[in-house]
C-alpha positions as CSV (number, residue, x, y, z in Angstrom):
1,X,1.6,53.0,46.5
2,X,4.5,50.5,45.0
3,X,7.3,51.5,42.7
4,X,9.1,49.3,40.6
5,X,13.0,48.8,41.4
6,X,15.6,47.0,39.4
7,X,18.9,46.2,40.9
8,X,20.4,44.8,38.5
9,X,23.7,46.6,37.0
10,X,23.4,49.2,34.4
11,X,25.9,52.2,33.7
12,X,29.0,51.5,32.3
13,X,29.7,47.9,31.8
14,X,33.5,46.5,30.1
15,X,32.2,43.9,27.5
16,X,34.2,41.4,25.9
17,X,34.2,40.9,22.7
18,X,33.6,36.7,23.2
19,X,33.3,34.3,25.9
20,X,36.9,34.0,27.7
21,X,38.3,36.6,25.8
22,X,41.1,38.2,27.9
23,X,40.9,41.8,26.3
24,X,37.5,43.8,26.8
25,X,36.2,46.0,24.3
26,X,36.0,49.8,25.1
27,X,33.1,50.4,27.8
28,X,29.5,51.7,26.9
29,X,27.0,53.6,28.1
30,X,24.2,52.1,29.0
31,X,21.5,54.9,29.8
32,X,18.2,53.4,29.3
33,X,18.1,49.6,30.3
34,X,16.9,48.2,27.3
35,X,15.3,44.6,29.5
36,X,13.9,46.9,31.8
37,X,9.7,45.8,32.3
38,X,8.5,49.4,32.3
39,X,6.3,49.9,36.3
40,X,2.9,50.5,36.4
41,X,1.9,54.3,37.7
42,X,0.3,53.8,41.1
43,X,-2.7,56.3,41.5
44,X,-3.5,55.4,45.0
45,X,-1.4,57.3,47.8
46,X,-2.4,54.5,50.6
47,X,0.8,52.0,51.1
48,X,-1.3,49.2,51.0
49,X,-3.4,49.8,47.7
50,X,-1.7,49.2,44.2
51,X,-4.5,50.9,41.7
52,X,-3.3,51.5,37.8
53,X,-4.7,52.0,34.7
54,X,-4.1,49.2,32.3
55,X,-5.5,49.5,28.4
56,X,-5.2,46.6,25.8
57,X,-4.1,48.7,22.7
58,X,-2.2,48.3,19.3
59,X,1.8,49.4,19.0
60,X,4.6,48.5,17.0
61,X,7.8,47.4,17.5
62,X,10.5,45.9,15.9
63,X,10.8,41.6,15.8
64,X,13.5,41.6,12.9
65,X,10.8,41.7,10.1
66,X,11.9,44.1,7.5
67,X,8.9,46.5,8.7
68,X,8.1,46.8,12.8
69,X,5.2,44.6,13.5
70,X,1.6,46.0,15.0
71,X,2.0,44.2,18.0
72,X,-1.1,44.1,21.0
73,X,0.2,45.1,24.4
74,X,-0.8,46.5,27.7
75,X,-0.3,50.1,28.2
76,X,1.9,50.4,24.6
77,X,4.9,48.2,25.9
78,X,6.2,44.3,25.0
79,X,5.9,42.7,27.0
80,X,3.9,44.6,29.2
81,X,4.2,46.6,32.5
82,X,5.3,44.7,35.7
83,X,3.0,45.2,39.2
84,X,5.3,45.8,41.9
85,X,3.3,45.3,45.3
86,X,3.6,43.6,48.6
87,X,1.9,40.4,50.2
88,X,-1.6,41.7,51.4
89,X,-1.8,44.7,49.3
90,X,-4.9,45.0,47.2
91,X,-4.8,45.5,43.1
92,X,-7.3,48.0,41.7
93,X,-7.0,47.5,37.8
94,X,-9.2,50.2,35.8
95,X,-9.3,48.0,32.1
96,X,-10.2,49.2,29.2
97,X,-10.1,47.4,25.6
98,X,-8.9,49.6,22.8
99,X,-8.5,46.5,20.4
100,X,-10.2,45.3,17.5
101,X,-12.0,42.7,19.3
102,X,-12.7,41.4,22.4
103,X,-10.8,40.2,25.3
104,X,-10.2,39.6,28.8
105,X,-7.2,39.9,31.6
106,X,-6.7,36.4,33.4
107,X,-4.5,36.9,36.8
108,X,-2.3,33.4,36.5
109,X,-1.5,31.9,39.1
110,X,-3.5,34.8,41.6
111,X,-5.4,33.3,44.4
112,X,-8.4,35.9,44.1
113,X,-12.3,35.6,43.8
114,X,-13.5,33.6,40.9
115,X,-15.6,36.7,40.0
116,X,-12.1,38.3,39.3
117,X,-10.7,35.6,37.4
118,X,-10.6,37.1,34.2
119,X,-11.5,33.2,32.7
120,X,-15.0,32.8,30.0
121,X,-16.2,30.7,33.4
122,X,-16.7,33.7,34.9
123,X,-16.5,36.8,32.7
124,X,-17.8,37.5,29.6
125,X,-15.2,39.2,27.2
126,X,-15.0,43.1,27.7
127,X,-15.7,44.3,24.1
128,X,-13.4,47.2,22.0
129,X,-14.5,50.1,23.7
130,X,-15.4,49.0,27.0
131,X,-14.1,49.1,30.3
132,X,-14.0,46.7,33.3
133,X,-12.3,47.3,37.1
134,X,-10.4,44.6,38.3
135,X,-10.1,44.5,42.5
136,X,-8.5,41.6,44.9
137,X,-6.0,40.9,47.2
138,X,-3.2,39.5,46.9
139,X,-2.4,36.6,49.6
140,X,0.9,35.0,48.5
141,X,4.0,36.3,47.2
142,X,5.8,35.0,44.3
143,X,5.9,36.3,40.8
144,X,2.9,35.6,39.0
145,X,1.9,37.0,35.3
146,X,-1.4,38.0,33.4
147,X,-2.7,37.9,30.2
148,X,-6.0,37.3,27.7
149,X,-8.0,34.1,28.1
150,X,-10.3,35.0,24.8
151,X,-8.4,34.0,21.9
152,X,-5.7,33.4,23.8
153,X,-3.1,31.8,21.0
154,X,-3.6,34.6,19.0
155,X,-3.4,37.0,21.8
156,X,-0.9,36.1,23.6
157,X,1.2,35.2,20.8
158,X,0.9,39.3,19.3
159,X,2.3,40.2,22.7
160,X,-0.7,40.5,25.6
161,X,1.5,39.4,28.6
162,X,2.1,41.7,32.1
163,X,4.1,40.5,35.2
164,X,2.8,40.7,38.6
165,X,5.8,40.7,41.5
166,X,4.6,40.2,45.4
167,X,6.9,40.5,47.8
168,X,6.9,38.8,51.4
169,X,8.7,39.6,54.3
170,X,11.3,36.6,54.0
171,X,13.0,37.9,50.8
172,X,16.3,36.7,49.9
173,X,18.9,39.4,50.4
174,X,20.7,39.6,46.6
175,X,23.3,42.0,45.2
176,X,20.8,42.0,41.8
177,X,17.9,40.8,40.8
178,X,16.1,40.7,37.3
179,X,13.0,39.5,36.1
180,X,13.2,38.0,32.5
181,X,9.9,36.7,30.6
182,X,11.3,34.3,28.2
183,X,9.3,34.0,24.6
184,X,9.5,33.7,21.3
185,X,7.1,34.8,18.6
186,X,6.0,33.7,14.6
187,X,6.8,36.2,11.8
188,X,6.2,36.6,8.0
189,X,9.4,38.4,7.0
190,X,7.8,41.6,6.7
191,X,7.1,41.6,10.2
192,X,3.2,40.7,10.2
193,X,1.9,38.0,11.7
194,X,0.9,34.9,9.9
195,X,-2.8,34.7,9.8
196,X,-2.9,30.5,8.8
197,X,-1.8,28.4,11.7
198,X,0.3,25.5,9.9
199,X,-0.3,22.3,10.9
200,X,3.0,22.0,13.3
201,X,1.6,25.1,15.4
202,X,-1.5,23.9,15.4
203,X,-0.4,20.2,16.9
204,X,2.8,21.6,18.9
205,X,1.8,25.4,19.5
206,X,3.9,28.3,17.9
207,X,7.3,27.7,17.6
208,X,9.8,29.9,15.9
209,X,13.6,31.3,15.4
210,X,13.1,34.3,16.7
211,X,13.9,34.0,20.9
212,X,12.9,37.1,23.1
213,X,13.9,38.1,26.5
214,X,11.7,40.9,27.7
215,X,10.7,41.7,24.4
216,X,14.3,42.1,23.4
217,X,16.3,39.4,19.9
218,X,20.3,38.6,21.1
219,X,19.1,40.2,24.8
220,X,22.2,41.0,26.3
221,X,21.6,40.4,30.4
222,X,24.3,42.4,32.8
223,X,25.1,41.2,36.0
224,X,28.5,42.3,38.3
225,X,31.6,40.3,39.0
226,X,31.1,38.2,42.3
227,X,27.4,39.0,42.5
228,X,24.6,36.9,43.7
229,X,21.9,37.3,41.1
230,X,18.7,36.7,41.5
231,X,16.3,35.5,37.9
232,X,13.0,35.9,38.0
233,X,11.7,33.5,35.2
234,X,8.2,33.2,33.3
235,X,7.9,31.7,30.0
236,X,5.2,33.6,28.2
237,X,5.6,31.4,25.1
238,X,2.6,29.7,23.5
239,X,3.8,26.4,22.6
240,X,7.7,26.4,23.4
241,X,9.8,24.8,26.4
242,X,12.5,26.9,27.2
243,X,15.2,24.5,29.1
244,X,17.4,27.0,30.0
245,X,21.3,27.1,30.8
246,X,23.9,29.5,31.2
247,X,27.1,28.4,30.4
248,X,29.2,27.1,33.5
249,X,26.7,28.8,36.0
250,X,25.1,26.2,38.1
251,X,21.7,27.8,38.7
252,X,20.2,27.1,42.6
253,X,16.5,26.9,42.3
254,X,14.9,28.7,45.5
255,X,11.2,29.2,44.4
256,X,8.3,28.0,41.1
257,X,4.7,29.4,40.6
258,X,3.6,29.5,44.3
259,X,6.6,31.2,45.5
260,X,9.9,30.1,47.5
261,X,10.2,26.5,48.2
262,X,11.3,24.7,51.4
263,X,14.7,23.5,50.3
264,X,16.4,25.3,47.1
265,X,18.2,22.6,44.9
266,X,21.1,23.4,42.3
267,X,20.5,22.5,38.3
268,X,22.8,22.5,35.5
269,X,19.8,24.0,33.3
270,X,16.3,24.5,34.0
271,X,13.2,23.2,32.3
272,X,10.2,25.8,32.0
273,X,7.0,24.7,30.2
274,X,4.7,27.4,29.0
275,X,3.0,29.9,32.1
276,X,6.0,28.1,34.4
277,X,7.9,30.3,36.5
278,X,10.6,30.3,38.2
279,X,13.1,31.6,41.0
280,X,16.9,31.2,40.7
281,X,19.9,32.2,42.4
282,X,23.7,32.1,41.4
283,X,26.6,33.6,42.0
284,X,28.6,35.6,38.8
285,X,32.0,34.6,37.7
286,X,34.2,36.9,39.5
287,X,35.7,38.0,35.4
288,X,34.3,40.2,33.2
289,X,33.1,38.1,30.2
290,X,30.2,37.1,28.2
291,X,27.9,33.4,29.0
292,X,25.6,32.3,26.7
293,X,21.8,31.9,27.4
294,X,21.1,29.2,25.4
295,X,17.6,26.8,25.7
296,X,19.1,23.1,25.4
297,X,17.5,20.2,23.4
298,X,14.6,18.6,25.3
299,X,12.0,16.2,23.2
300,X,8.8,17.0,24.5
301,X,6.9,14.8,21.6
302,X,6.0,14.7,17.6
303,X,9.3,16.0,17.2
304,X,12.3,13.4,17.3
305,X,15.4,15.7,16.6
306,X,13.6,18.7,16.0
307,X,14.7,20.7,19.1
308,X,18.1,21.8,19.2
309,X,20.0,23.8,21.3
310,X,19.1,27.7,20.5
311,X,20.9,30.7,21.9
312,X,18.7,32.7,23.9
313,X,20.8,35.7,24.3
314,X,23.8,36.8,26.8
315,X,24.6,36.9,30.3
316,X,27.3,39.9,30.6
317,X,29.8,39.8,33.1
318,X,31.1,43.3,33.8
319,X,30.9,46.8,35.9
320,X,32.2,47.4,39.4
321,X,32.6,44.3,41.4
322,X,30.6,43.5,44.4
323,X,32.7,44.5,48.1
324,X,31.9,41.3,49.7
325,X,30.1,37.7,48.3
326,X,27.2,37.1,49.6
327,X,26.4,32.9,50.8
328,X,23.5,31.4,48.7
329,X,20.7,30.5,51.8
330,X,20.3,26.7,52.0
331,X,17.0,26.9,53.0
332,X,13.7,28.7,52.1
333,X,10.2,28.9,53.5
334,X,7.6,27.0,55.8
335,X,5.8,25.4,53.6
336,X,3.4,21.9,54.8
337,X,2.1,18.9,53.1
338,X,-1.6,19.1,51.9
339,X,-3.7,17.0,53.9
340,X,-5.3,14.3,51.7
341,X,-9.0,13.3,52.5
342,X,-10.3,9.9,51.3
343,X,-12.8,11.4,48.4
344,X,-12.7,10.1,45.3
345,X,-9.5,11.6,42.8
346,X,-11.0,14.1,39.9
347,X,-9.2,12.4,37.0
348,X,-8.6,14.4,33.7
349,X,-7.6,12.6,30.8
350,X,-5.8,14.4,28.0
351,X,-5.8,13.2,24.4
352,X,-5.7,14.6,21.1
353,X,-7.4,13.2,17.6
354,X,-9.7,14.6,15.1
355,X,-13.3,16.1,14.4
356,X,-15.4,14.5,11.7
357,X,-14.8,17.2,9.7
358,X,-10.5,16.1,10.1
359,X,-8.8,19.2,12.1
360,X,-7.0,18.2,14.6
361,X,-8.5,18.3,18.3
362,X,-7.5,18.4,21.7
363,X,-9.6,16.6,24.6
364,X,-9.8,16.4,28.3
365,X,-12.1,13.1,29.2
366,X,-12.3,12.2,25.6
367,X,-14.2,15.7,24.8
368,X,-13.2,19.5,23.4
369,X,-14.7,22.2,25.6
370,X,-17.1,23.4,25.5
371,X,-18.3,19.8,25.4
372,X,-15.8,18.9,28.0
373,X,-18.0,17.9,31.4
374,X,-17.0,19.7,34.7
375,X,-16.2,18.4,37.5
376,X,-17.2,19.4,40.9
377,X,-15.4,20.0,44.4
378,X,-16.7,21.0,47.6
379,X,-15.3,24.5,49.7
380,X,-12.1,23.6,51.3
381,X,-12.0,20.2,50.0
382,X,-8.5,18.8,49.7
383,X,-8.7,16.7,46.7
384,X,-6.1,14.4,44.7
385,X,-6.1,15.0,40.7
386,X,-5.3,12.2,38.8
387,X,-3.6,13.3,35.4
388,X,-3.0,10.7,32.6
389,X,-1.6,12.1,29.5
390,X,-2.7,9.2,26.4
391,X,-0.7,11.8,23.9
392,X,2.6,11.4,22.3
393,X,3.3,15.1,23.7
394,X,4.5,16.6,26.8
395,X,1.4,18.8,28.0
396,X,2.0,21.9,30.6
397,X,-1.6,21.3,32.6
398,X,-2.6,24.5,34.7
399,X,-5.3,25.1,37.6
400,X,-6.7,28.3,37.9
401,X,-7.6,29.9,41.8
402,X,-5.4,27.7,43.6
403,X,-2.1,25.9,44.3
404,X,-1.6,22.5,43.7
405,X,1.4,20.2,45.0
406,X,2.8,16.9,42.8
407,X,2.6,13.7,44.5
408,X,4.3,11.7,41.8
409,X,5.0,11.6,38.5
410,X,4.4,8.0,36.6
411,X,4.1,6.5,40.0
412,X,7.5,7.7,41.5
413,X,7.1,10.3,44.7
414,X,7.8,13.6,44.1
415,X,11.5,14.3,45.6
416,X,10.4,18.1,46.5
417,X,7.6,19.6,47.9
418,X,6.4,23.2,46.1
419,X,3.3,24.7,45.3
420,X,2.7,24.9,41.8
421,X,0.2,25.9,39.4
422,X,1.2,24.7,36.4
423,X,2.9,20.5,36.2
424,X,4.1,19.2,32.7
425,X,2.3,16.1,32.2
426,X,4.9,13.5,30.2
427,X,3.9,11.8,27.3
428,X,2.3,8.8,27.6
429,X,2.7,9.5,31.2
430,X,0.4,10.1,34.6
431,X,0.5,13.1,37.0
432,X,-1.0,13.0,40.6
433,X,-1.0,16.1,42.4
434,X,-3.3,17.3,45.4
435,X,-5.1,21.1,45.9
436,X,-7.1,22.9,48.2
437,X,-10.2,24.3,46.7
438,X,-10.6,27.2,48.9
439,X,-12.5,29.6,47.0
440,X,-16.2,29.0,46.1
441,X,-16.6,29.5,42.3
442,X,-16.2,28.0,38.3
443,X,-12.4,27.5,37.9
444,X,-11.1,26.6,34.2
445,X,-8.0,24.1,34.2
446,X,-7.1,23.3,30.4
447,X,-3.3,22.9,29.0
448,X,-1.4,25.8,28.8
449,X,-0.4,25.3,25.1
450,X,-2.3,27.9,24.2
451,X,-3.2,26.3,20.9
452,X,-3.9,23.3,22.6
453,X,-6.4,24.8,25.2
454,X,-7.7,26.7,22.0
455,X,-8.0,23.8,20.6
456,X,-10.3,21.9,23.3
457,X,-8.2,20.9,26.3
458,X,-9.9,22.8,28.4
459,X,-12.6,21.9,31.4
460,X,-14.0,22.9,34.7
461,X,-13.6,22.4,38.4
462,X,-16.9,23.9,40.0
463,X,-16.3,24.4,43.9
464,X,-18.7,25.3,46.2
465,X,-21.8,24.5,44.1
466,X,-20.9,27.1,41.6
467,X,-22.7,27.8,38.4
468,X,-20.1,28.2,35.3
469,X,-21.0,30.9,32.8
470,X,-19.1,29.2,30.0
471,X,-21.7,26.3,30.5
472,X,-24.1,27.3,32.6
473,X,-24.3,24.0,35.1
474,X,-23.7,23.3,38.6
């Protein structure tokens, strides 16, 4: 049995009015943390089994339409519960689908069975009504997120996204620590949401004003004077690239999807595609005061100009100060170089264009999925994965069931070695990055602009002489 803890400062906190104001306004109470990612109940007793009921259901909750919106969520909340649990524990989920229509739980970034993968490779989608138990282990720590893989722009996008954090037994030690899912969301000013994807969505993914942090507009983040804070970081968003800052924070980067890396490395701000996480440090100003959480300019393609900086919310300095400062670690964990074998590179090509017909398309090879043909890896094979992106867009690519490290990007070696899921794949630009297909089974890998996978960039990576249910072929 897990249960969630937060350590991040709540209580009474002395806010200031602006950033560098010298007098703070009058102290309030802060009862209920209104960021706080709401813990699943554990129904098992043993300390090494995390089971939970998780339902797919209808709620509202207010975006800044004039009238709440009917949001989709897991277990009533957005974003949804967090899974606390430690490395080698076991998940039971007990699903069931109270929504109008179908849908399915993928577990990003889990190393788990394929059968478990929550993906149309493997699963077909559990209808309204129906129920489905999820089961696996979890081998790696990190922080890792799930969500629908059936409609996923349209389900995601109306709030379907949960937080899964595994602890190891190398943890940094932190005065607070936070997790944040980072997301924004399309609105009709009433509050419903649009049911005609414009054009921009459709070629950049949804994009809009209104900037969430854990479900929260103008989120307001405390930390304490002289603290070392620990962020937890996922972008949820469909289409958007949050490239985050706080101002005059240098942020120390200590892990990504796969967990802590072998040497952290300090930022100014932090670029996180869509289904990217990750782990930062820093250490507070030793002032109360407010920093802005803003998500600076970055031109990820087909939009020259259109990307300024947005405020995201506020980092507030204030509260009892820490007794003693704590040293940010210089290094972090073990972690080795893949060994590459000589096999031939699977190579993915993404592209977009248009059907006959004249709607926009997205391709892997120079076909949409389900037309897209997969590719094929044998059980434990180390293989390199060649990644050429012929688009005038940056494209976040993900690989379901495994880890992945990034040999180079446009020819130049990767400076850092991590294990990632997902790699932004530059415009106009080439990817190489090498994984271990240890898992027998049909894995997806498809962009993780939701539109864009929705809209054909999507394939398969059969391992083991797997059969894929989406296509059925070996």
């Amino acid at each position: 049995m897990r249960t969630a803890s937060f350590a991040g400062a709540l209580g009474l906190l002395g806010l200031l009015a602006a950033c560098g104001a010298a007098t703070p306004s009058p102290p309030a109470p802060s009862a209920v943390d209104p960021l706080a990612l709401v813990p699943v109940k554990d129904e098992d007793p043993s300390p090494s089994v995390v089971e939970f009921s998780l339902t797919a259901r209808e709620a509202e909750k207010d975006l800044g339409g004039t009238k709440p919106s009917k949001v989709w969520t897991y277990n009533g909340t957005m974003p949804g519960p967090i899974v606390d649990a430690n490395i080698g524990d076991e998940l039971v989920v007990h699903f069931k689908n109270e929504l109008p229509e179908p849908t399915l739980v993928h577990w990003h970034g889990v190393r788990l069975p394929a059968a478990m993968d929550g993906s149309p490779s493997v699963q077909a989608p559990v209808k309204t009504g129906e129920t489905f138990e999820y089961r696996f282990r979890l081998k790696d720590a990190g922080l890792f997120w799930f969500h629908p893989h059936v409609r996923t722009a349209e389900q995601v996008e109306r709030g379907l996204v949960g937080v899964i954090r595994v602890r190891g037994p190398a943890e940094p030690v932190v005065d607070d620590e936070r997790v944040l899912v980072l997301d924004d969301v399309k609105l009709n000013e009433d509050g419903t949401f649009p049911t005609y994807i414009d054009d921009a969505s459709k070629m950049l993914g949804r994009e809009a004003e209104t900037l969430l942090v854990n479900g929260t507009r103008n989120a307001r983040v405390p930390v304490r004077p002289g603290a070392l804070t620990r962020f937890r970081l996922l972008n949820a968003a469909n289409g958007r690239f949050f490239n985050l800052k706080i101002a005059g924070v240098k942020l120390t980067v200590i892990g990504t999807d796969g967990g802590l890396v072998p040497e952290p490395y300090e930022v100014d701000s932090l670029l996180i595609s869509p289904s990217e996480r990750y782990d930062v440090l820093f250490v507070a100003p030793d002032v109360a005061g407010e920093l802005a959480l803003t998500t600076e300019p970055y031109e990820r393609g087909h939009e020259t100009g259109m990307n300024p900086a947005r405020r995201v919310g506020t980092v507030v300095v204030g509260g009892e100060p820490v007794a003693e400062r704590k040293a940010i670690p210089k290094t972090g964990r073990a972690l080795a170089k893949l060994p590459i074998v000589s096999t031939a590179p699977i190579r993915f090509e993404l592209d977009e264009g248009t059907t006959p017909e004249g709607e926009l398309t997205f391709m892997l090879n120079g076909k949409s999925w389900p037309q897209v043909p997969a590719e094929s890896a044998a059980l434990n094979d180390v293989r390199v994965l060649e990644l050429e992106n012929k688009s005038e867009m940056d494209h976040p690519f993900h690989v379901h069931g495994t880890f992945f490290q990034v040999l180079a990007t446009n020819g130049v070696p990767s400076p850092r070695l991590a294990d990632k899921d997902t790699v932004i794949v530059p415009m106009m630009g080439r990817v190489t990055i090498a994984a271990r297909f240890d898992e027998p089974g049909a894995w997806m890998v498809h962009c993780h602009i939701n539109e864009h996978s929705e809209g054909g960039m999507m394939g398969e990576i059969l391992v083991g002489g797997a059969v894929s249910r989406a296509h059925g072929t070996h």
